[in-house]
C-alpha positions in Angstrom: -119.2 -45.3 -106.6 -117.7 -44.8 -110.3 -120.1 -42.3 -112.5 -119.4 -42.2 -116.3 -121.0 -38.8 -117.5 -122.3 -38.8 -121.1 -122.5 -35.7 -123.2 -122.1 -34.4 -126.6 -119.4 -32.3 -128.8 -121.0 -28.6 -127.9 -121.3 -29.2 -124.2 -117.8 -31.2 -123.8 -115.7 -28.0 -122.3 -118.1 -27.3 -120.0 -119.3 -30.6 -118.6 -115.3 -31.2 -117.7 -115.2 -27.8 -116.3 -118.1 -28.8 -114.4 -117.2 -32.3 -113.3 -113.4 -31.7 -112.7 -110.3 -34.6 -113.1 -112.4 -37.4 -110.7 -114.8 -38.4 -113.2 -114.9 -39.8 -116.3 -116.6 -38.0 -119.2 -117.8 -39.9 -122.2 -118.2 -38.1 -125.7 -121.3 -39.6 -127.6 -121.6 -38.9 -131.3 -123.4 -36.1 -131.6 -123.6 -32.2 -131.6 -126.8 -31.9 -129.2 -126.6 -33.7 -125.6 -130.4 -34.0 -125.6 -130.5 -36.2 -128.8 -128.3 -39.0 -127.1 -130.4 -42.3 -127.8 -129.4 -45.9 -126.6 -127.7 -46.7 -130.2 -125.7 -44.0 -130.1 -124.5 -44.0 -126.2 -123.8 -48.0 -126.9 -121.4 -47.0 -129.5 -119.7 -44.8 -127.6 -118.9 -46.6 -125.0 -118.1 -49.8 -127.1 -115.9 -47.5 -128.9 -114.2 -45.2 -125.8 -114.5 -48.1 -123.4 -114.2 -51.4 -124.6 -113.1 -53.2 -121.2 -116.6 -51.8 -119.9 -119.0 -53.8 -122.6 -116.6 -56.8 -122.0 -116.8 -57.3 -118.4 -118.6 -60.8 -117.3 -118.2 -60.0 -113.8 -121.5 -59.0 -111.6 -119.1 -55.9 -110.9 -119.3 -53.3 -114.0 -116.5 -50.9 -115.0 -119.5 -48.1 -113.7 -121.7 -48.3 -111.1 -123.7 -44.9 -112.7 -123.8 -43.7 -116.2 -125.7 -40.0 -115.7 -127.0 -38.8 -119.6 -128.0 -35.5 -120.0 -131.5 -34.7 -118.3 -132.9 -33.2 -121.7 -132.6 -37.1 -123.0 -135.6 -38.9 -123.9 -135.8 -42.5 -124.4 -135.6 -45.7 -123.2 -132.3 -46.9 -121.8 -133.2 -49.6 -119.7 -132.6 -52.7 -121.9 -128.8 -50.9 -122.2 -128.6 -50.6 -118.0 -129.4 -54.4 -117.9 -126.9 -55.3 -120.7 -124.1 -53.3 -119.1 -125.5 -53.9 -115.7 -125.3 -50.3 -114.7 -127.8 -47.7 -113.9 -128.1 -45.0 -116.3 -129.9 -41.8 -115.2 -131.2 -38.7 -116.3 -128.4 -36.1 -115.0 -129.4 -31.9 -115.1 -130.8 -30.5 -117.5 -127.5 -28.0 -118.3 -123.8 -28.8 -117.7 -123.2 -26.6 -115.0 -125.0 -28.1 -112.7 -123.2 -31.5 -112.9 -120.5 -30.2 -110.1 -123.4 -29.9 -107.9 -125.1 -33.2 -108.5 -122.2 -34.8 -108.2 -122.1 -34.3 -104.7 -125.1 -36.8 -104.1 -124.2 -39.9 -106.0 -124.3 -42.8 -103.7 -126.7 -40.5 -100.8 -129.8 -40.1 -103.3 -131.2 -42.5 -106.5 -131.3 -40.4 -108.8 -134.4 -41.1 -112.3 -135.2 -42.5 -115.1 -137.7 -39.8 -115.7 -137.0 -36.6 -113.8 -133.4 -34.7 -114.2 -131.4 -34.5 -111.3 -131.7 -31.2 -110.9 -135.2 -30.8 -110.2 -135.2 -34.0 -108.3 -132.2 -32.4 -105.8 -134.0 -29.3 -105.4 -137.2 -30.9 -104.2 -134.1 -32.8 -102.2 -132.1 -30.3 -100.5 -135.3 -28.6 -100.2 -136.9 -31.1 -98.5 -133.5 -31.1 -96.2 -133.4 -28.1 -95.2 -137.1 -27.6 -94.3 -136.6 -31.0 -92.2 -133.3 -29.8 -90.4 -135.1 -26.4 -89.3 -138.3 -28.4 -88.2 -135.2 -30.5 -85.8 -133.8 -27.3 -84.8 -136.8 -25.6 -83.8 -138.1 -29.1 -81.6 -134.7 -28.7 -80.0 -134.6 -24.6 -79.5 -134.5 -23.3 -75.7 -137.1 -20.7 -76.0 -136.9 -17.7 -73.8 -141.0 -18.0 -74.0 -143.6 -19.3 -75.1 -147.4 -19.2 -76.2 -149.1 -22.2 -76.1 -146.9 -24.8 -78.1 -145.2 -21.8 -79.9 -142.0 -20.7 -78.8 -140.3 -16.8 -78.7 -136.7 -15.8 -79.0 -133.8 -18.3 -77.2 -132.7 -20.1 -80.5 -136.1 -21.0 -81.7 -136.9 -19.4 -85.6 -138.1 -15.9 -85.4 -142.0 -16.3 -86.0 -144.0 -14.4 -88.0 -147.1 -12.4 -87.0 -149.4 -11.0 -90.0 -152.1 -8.6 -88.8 -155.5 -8.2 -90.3 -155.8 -4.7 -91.0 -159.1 -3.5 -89.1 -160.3 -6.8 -88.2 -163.0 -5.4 -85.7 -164.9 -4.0 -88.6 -165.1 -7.1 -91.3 -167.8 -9.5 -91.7 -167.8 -13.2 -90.7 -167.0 -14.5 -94.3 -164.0 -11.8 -94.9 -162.9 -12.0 -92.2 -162.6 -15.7 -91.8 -161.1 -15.8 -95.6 -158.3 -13.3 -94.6 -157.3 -15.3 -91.7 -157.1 -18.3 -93.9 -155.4 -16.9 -96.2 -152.8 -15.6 -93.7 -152.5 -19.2 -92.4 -152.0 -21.2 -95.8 -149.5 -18.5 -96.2 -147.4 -19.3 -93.2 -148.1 -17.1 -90.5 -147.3 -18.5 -87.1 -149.3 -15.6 -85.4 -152.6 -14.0 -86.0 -152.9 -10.2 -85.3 -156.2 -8.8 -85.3 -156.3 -4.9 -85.9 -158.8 -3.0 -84.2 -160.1 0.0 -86.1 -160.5 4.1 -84.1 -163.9 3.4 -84.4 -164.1 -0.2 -82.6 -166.3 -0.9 -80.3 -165.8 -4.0 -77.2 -168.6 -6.2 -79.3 -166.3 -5.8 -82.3 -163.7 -7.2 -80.9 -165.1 -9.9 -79.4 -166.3 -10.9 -82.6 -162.9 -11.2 -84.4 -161.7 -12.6 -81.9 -164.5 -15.6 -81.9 -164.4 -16.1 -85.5 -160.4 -16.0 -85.8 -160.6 -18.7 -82.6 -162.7 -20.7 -84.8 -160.8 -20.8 -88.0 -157.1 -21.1 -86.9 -155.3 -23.1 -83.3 -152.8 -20.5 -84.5 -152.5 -17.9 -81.3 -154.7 -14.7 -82.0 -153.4 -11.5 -80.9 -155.5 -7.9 -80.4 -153.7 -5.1 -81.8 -155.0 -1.5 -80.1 -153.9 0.7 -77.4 -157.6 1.3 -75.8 -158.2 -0.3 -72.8 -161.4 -0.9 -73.2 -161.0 -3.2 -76.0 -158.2 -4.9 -75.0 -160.5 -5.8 -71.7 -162.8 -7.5 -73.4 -160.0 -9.2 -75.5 -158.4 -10.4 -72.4 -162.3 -11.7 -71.7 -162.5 -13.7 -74.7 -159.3 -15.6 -74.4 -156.9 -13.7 -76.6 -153.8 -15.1 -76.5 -151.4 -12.3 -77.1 -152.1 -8.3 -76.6 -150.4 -5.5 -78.5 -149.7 -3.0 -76.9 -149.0 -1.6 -73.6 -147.8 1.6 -72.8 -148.3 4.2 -69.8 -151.4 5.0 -71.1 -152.8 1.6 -70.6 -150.3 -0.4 -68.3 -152.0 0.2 -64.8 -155.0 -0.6 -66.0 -154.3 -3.8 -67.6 -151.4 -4.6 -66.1 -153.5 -6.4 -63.5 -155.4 -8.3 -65.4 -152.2 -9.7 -67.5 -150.5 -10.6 -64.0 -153.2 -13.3 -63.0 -152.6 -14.7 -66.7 -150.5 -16.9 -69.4 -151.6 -13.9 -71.8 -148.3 -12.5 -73.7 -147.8 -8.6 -74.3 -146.1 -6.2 -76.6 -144.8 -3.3 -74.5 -143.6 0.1 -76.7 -142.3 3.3 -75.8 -144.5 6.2 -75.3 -145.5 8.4 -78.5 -142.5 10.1 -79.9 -140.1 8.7 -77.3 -137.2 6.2 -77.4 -135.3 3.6 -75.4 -135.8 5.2 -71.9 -139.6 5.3 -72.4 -139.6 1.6 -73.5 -137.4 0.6 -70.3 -139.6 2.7 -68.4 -142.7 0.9 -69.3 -141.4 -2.6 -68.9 -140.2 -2.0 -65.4 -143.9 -0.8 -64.9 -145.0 -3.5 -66.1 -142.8 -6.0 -64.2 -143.7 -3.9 -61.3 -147.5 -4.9 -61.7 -147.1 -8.4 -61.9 -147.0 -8.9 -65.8 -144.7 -12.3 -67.0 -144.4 -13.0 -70.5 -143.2 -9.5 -71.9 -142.3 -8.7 -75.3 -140.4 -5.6 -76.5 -140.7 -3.3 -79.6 -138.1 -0.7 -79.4 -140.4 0.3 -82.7 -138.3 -0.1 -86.3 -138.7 3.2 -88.0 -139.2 3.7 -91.9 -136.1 4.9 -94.4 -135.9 8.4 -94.7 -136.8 8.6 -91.2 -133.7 7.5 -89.2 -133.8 3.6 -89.6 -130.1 3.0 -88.7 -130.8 4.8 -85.6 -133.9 2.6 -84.5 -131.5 -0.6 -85.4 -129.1 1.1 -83.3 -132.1 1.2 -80.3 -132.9 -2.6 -80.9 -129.3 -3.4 -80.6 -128.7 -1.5 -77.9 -132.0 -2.9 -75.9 -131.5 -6.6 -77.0 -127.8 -6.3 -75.4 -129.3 -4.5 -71.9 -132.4 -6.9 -71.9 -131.1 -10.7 -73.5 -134.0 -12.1 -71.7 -136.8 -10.5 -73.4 -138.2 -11.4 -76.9 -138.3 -8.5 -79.0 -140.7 -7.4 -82.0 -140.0 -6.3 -85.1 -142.3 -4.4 -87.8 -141.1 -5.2 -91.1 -144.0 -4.0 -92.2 -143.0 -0.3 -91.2 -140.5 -0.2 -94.0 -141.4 -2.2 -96.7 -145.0 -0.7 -96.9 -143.5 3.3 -97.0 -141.2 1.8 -99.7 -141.6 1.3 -103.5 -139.7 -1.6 -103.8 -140.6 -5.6 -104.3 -140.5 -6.8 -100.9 -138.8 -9.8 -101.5 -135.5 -8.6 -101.1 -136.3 -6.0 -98.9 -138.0 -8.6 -96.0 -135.1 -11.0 -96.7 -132.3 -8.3 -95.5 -135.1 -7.2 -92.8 -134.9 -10.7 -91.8 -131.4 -11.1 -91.7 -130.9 -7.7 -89.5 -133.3 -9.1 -87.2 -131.4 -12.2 -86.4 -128.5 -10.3 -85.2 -130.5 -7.9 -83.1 -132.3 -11.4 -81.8 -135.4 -10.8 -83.1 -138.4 -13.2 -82.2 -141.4 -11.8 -83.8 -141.6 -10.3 -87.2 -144.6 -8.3 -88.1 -146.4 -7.6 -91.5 -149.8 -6.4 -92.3 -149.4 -7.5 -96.0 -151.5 -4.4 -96.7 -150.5 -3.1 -99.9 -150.6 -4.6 -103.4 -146.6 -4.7 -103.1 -146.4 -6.4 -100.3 -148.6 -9.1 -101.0 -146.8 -12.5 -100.6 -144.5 -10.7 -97.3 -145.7 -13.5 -95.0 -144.4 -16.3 -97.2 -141.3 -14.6 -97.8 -140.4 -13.3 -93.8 -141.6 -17.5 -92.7 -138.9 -18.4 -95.9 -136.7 -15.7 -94.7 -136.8 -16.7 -90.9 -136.1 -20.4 -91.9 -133.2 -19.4 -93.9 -131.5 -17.5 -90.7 -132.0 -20.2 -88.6 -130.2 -22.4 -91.3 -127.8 -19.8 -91.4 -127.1 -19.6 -87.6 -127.1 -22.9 -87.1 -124.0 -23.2 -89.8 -122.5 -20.4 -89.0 -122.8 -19.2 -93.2 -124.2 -16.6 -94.8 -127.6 -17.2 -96.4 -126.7 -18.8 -99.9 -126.7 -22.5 -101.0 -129.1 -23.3 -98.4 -131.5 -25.4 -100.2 -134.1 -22.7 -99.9 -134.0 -19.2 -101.1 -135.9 -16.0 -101.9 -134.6 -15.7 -105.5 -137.7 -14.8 -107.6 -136.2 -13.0 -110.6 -133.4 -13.1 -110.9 -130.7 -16.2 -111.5 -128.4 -18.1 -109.8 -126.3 -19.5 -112.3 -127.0 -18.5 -115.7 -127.5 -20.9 -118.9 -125.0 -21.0 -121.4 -126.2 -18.2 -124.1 -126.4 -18.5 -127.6 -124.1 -16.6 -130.1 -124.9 -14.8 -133.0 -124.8 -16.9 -136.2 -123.1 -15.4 -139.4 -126.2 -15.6 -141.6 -130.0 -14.7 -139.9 -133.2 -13.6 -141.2 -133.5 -10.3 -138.7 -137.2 -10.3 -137.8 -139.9 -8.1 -138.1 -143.4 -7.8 -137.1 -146.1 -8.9 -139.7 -148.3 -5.7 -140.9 -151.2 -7.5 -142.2 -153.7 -9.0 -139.4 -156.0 -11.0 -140.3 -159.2 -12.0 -138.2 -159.6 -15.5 -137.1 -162.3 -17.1 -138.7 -163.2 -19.0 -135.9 -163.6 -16.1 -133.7 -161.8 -13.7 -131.4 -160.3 -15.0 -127.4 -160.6 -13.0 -124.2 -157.8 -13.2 -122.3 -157.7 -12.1 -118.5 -157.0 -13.5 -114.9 -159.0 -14.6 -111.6 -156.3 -13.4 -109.0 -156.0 -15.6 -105.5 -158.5 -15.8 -103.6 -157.8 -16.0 -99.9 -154.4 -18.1 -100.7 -155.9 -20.6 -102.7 -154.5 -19.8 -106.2 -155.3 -17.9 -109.5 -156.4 -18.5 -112.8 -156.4 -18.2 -116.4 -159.8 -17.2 -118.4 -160.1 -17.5 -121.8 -163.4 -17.0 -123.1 -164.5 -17.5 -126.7 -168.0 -16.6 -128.2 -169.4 -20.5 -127.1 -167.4 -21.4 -124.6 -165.4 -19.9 -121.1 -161.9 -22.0 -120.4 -160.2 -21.5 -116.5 -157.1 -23.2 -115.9 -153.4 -23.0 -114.2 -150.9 -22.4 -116.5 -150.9 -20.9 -120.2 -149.9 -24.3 -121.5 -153.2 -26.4 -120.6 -155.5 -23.4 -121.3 -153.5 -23.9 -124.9 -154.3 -27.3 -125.3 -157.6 -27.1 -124.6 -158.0 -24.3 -127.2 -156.4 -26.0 -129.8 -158.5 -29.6 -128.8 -161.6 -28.0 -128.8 -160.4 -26.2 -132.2 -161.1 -22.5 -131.3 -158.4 -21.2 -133.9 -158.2 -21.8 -137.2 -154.9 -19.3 -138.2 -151.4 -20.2 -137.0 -150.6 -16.1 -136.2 -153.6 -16.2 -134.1 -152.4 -19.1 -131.7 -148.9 -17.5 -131.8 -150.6 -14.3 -130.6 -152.8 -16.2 -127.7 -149.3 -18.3 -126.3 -147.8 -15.2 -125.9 -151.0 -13.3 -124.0 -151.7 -16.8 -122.1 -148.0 -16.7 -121.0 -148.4 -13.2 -119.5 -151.3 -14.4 -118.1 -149.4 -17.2 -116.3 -146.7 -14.9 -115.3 -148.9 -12.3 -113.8 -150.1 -14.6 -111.7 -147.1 -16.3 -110.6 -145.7 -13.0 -109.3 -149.2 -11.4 -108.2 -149.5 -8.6 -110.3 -152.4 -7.5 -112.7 -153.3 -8.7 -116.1 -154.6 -6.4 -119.3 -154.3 -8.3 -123.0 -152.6 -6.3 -125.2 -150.9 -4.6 -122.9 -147.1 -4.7 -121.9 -146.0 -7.1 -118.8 
């Protein structure tokens, strides 16, 4: 397929940069890509290519004009007069290389650039090619339909943090919440104070809320009895304190459990307690060679997991993320991707978080994102970049082409006068998610309260419903209502007025 690429004078150097010697790059009268219209992209290409506006044949010079995706207009009475499709290409010049690479595999629109219609694309690949993988993985176990260690994806288990001692509602929101999220496992944590009817009620409400499988997270006996009653699918966790008495029990079922090391031992302990528990009867064992914090000997509990994952192949192993990135003041994204990525080379199948503190809110989307991403990464033997999904948040890829500093500029400086709106003053604050289903913007005025999405709409609606009467006053309420969007797009807290 032949693809003529259509530009202005500013962006020339870099769209051949971009688009290298194979394709042909056509220079449109004017400074600004975005303000190409039909008229002037005719003239062009009567001017550039003249062989192309006089072809007869059902066979056009092009197959694929792409015009920059900042264009608007109509150019479809000029794609039947050349008989060629003319599409919206990305929105910035350095993305044309990558595009590129699809023309022919994907139609690309009239109406959304290309790329934001190939990152929904290679999204949408990627997800689908770790969805193949995982039907096709060999697990080394599994729970129901869900399937630990062997080349399946490392799942992720999200505890609720004192379970046994939450209401029906909470409760049942949490676990939703954990679910929308991504979880693939649902830990219930049992508090000191739990009693067996505690238990069984988490247990009851979480089996009524998710087909997920529901784990009980406590060393007493006692409680993980009654668990074992109710049909818990998964039991964390066993250790000579509790292994002859449930170890039993566990042999005469399909229940899964997480063995650990004694308190304040190591590797031997852990061996020592598996061999137990093999002894006993118990099948579908799990290992946690425990993942200790930073600042207290990490490398050396990788080391451990290494070391047990070569010595045991056979056995899925667990891994608390949620050790380190809770003891650590840092965003978690990056921390739970590398977490993730260590963890797929110590053959990892569980990965634990309790998404407990306000900086680790969001850890179960990023560990499933992370997890997909290392299977993606296995499977083509790469490292975790260009994959079609990432945990970039912040922070770029590529960056836009900057703007230079012009020879003569007004320097700006903040007005001194402020004047009150006659039409009233606008509270601006945030409803944070509830239970995973989304936050929003408030703005309320003296007659009326406005929730929506995104600082744009709650915008309109202000200016529709003519709530402001001075221009420095809707300047001042973008820029809070854009905070207000932000905050809630990366999960943090909202105060107008004061600094993001």
């Amino acid at each position: 397929m032949k693809v003529l690429v259509a530009t202005g004078h500013l962006a020339e150097q870099t769209v051949r940069d971009s688009v290298g010697m194979d394709t042909d790059v056509l220079i449109v009268d004017t400074q600004i890509a975005a303000f190409i219209t039909p008229r002037k992209l005719m003239a062009a290409i009567e001017a550039d290519f003249p062989q192309f506006t006089n072809n007869k044949a059902h066979n056009a010079e092009y197959d694929l004009i792409l015009i920059p995706g900042l264009v608007s207009g109509d150019f479809s009475r000029l794609a039947r007069k050349l008989r060629c499709k003319i599409r919206l290409g990305p929105k910035h010049a350095y993305d044309l290389g990558f595009v590129l690479n699809f023309v022919g595999s994907v139609e690309f629109s009239t109406e959304l650039p290309a790329c934001e219609l190939l990152a929904d694309v290679r999204r949408e690949m990627a997800l689908e090619k770790v969805k193949q993988l995982e039907e096709l993985a060999v697990p080394l176990m599994t729970v129901g339909e869900l399937k630990f260690g062997g080349d399946s994806r490392m799942k992720v288990m999200a505890e609720v943090v004192d379970a046994t001692g939450q209401d029906t509602d909470t409760l049942s929101g949490r676990i939703e919440s954990f679910v929308r999220k991504g979880a693939d496992i649902i830990d219930l944590g049992a508090s000191l104070h739990a009693e067996a009817d505690d238990v069984e009620h988490a247990i009851k409400v979480a089996k009524s809320v998710t087909s997920l499988p529901v784990s009980i997270d406590t060393l007493d006996p006692g409680l993980l009895s009654r668990a074992l009653d109710i049909g818990v699918d998964m039991v964390l966790s066993l250790d000579s304190s509790n292994i002859s008495t449930i170890a039993p029990r566990l042999a005469s079922s399909d229940v899964a459990s997480v063995i650990i090391p004694d308190s304040g031992e190591g590797l031997d302990s852990l061996i020592r307690n598996i061999n137990e528990a093999r002894r006993m009867g118990v099948r579908k064992i799990i290992a946690d060679p425990v993942l200790d914090p930073i600042g207290h000997e990490i490398a050396s509990s990788i080391v451990r997991y290494s070391k047990f994952h070569e010595m045991f192949p056979e056995i899925p192993i667990f891994f608390g993320v949620g050790n380190v990135t809770e003891l650590i003041d840092a965003d978690s994204t990056g921390v739970n991707a590398t977490l993730c990525g260590i963890a797929a080379d110590l053959g990892v199948s569980i990965l634990f978080t309790p998404e407990y503190s306000n900086k680790t809110q969001g850890s179960i989307k990023e560990l499933k994102k992370a997890s997909q991403m290392m299977m993606l990464t296995k499977e083509r033997k790469s490292s975790p970049k260009d994959l079609g999904i990432d945990l970039i948040e912040i922070k770029e890829k590529r960056r836009r082409t900057d703007a230079v500093m012009p020879d003569n500029f007004v320097r700006a400086e903040k007005s001194r006068m402020w004047t009150v709106d006659p039409k009233g003053s606008i509270r601006i604050n945030v409803i944070p998610e509830s239970y995973g289903k989304g936050g929003y913007i408030l703005a309320e005025h003296d007659s009326v309260s406005i929730v929506g999405r995104s600082a744009g709409e709650v915008m309109d609606t202000i200016l529709d419903m003519k709530l402001v009467s001075r221009m420095e006053h809707a300047a001042y309420l973008g820029q809070e209502l854009k905070k207000a969007e932000l905050a809630l797009k990366f999960g943090r807290s909202y105060s107008q007025d004061d600094k993001f």
